[in-house]
C-alpha positions in Angstrom: 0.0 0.0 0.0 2.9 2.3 0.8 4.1 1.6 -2.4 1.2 2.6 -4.2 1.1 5.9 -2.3 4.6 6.6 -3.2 3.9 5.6 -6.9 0.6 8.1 -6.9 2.4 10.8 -5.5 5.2 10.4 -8.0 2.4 10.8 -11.0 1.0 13.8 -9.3 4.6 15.2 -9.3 5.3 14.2 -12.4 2.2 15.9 -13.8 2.8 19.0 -12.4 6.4 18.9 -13.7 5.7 18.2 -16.8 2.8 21.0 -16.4 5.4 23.3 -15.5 7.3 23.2 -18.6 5.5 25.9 -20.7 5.6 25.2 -24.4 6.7 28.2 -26.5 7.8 28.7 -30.0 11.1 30.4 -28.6 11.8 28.4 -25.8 14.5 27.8 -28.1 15.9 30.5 -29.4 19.6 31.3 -29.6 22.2 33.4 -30.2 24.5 33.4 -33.1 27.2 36.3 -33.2 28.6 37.8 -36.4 31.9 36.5 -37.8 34.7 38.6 -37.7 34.5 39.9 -41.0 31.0 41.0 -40.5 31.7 43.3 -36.9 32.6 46.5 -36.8 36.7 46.8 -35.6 39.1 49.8 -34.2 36.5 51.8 -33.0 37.3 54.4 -29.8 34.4 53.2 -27.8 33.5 55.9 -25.0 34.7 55.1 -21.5 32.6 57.0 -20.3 30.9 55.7 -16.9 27.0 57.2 -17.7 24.7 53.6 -18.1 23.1 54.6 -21.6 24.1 52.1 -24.3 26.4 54.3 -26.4 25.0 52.7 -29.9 21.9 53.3 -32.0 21.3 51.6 -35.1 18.5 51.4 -37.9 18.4 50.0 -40.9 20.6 52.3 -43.0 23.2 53.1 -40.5 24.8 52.3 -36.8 26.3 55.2 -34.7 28.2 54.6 -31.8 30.1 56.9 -29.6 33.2 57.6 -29.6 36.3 58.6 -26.9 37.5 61.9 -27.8 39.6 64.6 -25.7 37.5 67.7 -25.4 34.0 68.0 -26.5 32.0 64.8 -27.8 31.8 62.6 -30.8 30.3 59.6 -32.5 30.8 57.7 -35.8 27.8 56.8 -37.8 29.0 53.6 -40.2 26.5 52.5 -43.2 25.3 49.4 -42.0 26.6 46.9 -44.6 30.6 48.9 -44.1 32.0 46.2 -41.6 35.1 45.2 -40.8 38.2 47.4 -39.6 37.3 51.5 -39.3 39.8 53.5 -40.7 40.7 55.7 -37.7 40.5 58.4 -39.7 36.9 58.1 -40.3 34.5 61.2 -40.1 32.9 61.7 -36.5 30.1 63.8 -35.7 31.7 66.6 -33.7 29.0 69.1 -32.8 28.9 69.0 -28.8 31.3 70.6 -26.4 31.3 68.0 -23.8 31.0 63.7 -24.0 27.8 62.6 -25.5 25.4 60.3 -22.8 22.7 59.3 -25.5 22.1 59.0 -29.2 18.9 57.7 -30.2 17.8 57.3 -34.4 14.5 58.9 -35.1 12.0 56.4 -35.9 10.7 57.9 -39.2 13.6 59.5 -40.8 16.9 57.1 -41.0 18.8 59.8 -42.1 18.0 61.8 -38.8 19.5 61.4 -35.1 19.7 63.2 -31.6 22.3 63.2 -29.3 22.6 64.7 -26.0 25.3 65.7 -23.9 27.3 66.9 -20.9 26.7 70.2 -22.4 23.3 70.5 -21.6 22.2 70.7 -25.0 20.3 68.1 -27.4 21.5 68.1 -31.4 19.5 66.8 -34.1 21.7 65.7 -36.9 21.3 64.4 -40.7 23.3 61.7 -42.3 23.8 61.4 -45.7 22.3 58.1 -47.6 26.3 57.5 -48.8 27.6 58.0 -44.6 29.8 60.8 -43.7 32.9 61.9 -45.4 33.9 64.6 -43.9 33.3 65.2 -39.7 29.6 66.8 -39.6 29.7 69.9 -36.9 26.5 71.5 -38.4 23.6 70.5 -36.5 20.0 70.8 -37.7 18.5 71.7 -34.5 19.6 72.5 -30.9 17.6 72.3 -27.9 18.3 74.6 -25.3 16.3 74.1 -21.5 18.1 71.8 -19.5 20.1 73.6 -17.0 22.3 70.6 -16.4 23.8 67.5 -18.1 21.1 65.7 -20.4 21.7 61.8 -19.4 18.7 60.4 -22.2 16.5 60.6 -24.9 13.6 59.0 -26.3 11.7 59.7 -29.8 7.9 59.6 -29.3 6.9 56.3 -31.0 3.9 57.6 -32.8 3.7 60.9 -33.1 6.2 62.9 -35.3 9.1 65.7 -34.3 8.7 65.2 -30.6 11.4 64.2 -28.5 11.9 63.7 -24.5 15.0 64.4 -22.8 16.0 63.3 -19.6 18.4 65.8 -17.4 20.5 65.6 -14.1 18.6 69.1 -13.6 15.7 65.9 -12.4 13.6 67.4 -15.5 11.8 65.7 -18.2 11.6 68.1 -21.2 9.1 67.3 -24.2 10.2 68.9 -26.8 8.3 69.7 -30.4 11.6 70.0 -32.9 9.7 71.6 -35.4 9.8 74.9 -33.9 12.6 73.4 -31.0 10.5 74.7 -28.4 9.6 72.7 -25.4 6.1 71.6 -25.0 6.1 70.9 -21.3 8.6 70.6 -18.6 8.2 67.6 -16.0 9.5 68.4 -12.7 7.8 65.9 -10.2 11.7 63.7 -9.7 13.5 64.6 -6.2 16.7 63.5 -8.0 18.4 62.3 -10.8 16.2 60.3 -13.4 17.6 56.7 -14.3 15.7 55.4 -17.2 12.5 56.5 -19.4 10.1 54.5 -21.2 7.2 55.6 -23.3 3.8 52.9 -23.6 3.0 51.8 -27.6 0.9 54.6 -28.4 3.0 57.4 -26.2 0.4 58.4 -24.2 1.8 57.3 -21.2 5.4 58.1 -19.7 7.7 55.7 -17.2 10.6 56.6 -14.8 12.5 55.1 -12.5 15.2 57.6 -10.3 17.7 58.1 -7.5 14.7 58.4 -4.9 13.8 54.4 -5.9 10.4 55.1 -6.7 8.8 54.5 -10.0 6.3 56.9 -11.7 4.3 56.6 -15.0 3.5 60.4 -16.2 0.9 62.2 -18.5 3.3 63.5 -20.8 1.1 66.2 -22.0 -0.2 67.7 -18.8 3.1 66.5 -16.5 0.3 64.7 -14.1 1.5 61.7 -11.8 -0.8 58.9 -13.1 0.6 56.2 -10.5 3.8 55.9 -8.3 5.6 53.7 -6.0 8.4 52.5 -4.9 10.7 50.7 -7.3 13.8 48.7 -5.8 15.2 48.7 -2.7 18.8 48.9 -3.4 21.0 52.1 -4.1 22.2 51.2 -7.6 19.7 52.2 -10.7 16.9 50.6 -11.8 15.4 50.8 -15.5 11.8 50.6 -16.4 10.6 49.4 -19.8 6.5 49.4 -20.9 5.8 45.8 -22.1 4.2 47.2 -25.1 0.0 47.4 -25.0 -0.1 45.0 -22.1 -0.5 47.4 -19.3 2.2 46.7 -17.2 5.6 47.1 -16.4 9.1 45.5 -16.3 12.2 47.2 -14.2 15.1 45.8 -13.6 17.2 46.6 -10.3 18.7 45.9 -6.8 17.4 44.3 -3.6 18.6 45.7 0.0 21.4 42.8 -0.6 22.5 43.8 -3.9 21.4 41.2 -5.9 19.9 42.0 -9.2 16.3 41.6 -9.8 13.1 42.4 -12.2 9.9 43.1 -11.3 6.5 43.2 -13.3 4.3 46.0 -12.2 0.7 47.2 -13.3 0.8 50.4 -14.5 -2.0 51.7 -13.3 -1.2 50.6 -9.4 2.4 50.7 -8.6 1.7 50.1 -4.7 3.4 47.3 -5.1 4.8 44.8 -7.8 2.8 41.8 -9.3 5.7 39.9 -9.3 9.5 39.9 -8.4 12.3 37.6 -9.3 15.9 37.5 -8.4 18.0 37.2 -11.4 21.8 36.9 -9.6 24.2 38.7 -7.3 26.4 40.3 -9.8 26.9 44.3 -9.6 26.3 45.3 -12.8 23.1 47.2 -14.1 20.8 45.4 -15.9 18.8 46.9 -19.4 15.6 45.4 -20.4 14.9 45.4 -24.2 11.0 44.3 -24.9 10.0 43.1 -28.3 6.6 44.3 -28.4 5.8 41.6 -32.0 6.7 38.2 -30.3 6.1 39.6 -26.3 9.6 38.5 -25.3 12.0 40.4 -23.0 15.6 40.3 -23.3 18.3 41.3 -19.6 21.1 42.5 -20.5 23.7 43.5 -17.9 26.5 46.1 -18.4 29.8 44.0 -18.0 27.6 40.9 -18.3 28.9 38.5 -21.3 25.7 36.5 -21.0 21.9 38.1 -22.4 18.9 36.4 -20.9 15.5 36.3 -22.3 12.2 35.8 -21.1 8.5 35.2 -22.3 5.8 37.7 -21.6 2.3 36.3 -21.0 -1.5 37.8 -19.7 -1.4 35.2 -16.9 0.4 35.4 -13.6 3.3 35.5 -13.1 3.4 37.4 -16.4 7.0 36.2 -17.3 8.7 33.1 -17.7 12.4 32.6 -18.7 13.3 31.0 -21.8 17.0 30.9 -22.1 20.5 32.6 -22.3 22.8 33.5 -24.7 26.8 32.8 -23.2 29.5 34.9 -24.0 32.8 35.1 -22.7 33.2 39.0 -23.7 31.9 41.3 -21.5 29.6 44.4 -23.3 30.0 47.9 -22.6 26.6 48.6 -24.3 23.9 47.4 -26.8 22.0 48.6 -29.6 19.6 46.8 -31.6 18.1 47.2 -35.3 14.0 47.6 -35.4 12.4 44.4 -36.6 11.9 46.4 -40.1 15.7 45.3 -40.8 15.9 41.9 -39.6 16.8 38.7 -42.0 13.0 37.1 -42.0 15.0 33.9 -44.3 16.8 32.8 -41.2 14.3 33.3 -38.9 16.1 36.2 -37.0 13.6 37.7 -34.1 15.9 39.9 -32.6 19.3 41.4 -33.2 22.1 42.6 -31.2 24.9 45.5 -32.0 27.3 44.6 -28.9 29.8 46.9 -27.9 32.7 44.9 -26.6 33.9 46.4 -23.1 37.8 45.6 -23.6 38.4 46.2 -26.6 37.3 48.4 -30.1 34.7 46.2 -31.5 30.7 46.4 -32.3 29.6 42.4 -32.8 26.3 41.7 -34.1 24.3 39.1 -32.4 21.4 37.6 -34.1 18.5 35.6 -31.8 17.3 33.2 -33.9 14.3 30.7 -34.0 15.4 27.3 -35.2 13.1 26.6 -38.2 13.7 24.2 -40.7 12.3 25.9 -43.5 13.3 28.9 -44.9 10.0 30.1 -46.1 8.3 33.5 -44.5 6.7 31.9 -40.7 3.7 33.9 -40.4 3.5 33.1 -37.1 7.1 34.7 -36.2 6.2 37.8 -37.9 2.8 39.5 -37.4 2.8 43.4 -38.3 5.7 45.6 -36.9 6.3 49.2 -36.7 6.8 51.3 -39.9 9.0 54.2 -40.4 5.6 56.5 -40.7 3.7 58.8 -38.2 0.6 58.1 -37.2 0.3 61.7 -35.9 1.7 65.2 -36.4 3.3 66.4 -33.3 0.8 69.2 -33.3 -2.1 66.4 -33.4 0.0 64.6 -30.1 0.1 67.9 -28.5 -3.8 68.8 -29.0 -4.6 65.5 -27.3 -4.5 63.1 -30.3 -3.1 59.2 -29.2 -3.1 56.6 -32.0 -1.0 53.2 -31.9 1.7 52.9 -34.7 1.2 52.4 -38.2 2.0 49.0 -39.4 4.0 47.2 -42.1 4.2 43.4 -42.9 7.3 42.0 -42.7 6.1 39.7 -45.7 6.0 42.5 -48.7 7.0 45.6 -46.9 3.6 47.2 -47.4 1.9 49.5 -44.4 -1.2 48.5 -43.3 -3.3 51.9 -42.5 -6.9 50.6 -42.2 -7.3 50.4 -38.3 -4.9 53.1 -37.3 -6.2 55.6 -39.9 -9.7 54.7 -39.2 -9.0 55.4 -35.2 -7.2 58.9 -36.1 -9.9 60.5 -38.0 -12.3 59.3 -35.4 -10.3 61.4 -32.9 -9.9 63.9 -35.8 -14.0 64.6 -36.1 -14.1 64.5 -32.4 -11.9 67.1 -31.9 -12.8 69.3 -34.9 -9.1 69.0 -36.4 -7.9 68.7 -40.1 -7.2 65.4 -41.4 -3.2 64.8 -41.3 -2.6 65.6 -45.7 -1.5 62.4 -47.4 2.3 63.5 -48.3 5.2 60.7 -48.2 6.5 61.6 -44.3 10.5 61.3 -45.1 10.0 63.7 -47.7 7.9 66.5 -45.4 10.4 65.9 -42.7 13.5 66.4 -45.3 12.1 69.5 -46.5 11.5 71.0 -43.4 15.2 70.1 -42.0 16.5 71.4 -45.3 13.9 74.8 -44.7 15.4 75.3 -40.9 19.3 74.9 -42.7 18.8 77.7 -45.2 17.6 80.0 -42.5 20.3 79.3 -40.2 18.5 77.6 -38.0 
């Protein structure tokens, strides 16, 4: 009989083992880094200590900061130019102190911001054909920010605006059309440690120095929800996992080991969920990939990236696997899912810049698929390089979710989000947004602002 009771129990155990094993289309999903021929080599990487990832890539182009003396630089390489940089090559040498940020606008690759030490923000363009001379004539500047500006986030819906993020403990929207600021934040006690905007941009998250978490009306500057974040000194980041309604962050316990939480963004009283991920020191960056709802930790001076499922049902997040590397990275920057190799099943990649020495590696995550035809089911819909809204729409009170392209032909698919704007566009007695090719309206007013002198 004791037997038998033993033998039951070990079913029952069994089941709920085997129960415990979620299945999941990437539970396995790895990493595969470039060969040498295809990284970047003899690049200055910055030194600098600020935790922002120093690299910022699209399709057409990656930039990564660079260690000058003096004021600050980066190098922007066409994407397909790998191998060794002549060092020699053209920087972008606008800013009179070290760059902390450079972020790619999401609808104009030939367009970036970077911030700086100096307490300004630059907007510059890039030629199609790269740089061949170094570039010190910016498009815009953006002048408010009475101290250093640490980050900076496009708007991922709405056109020409941009947030900044200063050790001045302000949040600045800014509209770059006319380079003025639309509102100033000023609800942090201290210095700001990461920014994260929902799918639509409605909604604004940071963590800071006083370890609590807030998620902002950008608009208005009114505290929607707040709490506190983690309990150790170090800084935590906070990433929106996409149109789910809640929150990652990543951070330290009271014991300094590193940890995530999941959080609902509309009660941040406390977390729905915390984990312990290890007890190494460095901070840890969560990338979400809003198409296939997976999350990838990355720690600065890690060699290793983890990566984790996201799901409706508590606990929300369940780990999938790592990718192992024996180099440590000083930063990461990764190319939207519009440029990604849908032949080899490629979900995700990775621009990793090495921590000892002068190289950018690319790292692709791949599903293992035996076919090489397009998997639907790996590939719904992503982001296109189009607004869904004028900035002057955003500002007015306007919210619309991103216009989408299939990653099939290429073509955008307008129907629901075009439908949902002029709703909010009869509703509010504006004009319709005119029907003009984006790149081309945003070119000619960047070329406009240059003739002035702007």
């Amino acid at each position: 009989m004791g037997v038998l009771k033993h033998f039951e129990g070990m079913t029952e155990n069994s089941q709920l083992w085997f129960r415990g094993v979620r299945s999941s289309k990437f539970r396995h999903v790895y990493g595969e880094p470039a060969k040498r021929e295809k990284c970047y080599d003899n690049i200055q990487i910055t030194k600098n200590a600020h935790d922002s990832q120093f690299c910022a890539v699209n399709p057409k182009f990656i930039a990564i900061v660079t260690e000058v003396a003096g004021g600050g630089a980066f190098i922007v390489i066409p994407i397909n130019c790998t191998g060794r940089l002549d060092f020699n090559a053209s920087r972008v040498t606008g800013h009179a102190g070290p760059i902390l940020d450079i972020k790619w606008n999401p609808f104009n690759d030939n367009v970036i911001a970077s911030c700086s030490d100096d307490c300004t923000i630059k907007l510059w363009h890039i030629p199609d054909e790269g740089l061949s001379v170094h570039l010190t004539d910016w498009l815009v500047e953006l002048q408010g920010h009475k101290r250093r500006v640490a980050y900076i986030e496009w708007h991922p819906t709405a056109e020409n605006i941009l947030f900044s993020a200063g050790f001045d403990h302000l949040v600045i929207v800014w509209n770059i059309e006319n380079g003025e600021a639309v509102n100033v934040i000023d609800c942090h006690s201290d210095a700001i440690h990461s920014m994260s905007l929902n799918r639509d941009g409605s909604l604004i998250a940071t963590t800071c120095k006083d370890k609590r978490i807030r998620v902002i009306e950008p608009r208005s500057g009114i505290v929607k929800s707040e709490g506190m974040c983690h309990a150790g000194s170090k800084a935590s980041k906070a990433v929106f996992l996409g149109s789910t309604g809640r929150l990652l962050t990543t951070g330290f316990s009271r014991h300094s080991d590193r940890q995530y939480s999941i959080w609902d963004q509309n009660d941040l009283s406390k977390p729905l969920f915390t984990d312990t991920i290890d007890s190494s020191s460095g901070i840890v960056f969560p990338f979400y990939d809003a198409d296939t709802n997976v999350v990838f930790l990355a720690g600065k001076g890690d060699g290793n990236i983890r990566y984790y499922e996201i799901t409706d049902e508590a606990p929300y997040i369940h780990f999938l696997n790592q990718f192992l590397s024996g180099n440590p990275q000083r930063g990461l920057g990764f190319m939207p899912k519009r440029g990604l190799k849908t032949s080899q099943c490629e979900v995700f990649r990775f621009y990793k810049l090495h921590a000892t020495k002068g190289v950018c590696e690319p790292i692709s995550m791949i599903v293992p698929r035996k076919s090489d035809q397009f998997h639907e089911d790996l590939y719904p819909d992503t982001a296109a390089p189009k607004s869904a809204l004028s900035a002057q729409e955003w500002i007015k009170g306007a919210n619309a979710m991103p216009i989408l392209m299939s990653m099939k032909t290429g073509e955008q698919n307008y129907s629901l989000n075009i439908t949902s704007i002029k709703q909010r566009h009869n509703m509010m007695n504006m004009p319709e947004p005119p029907a003009i090719d984006n790149n081309k309206r945003k070119f000619a007013f960047f070329v406009s602002r240059n003739d002035t002198g702007l």
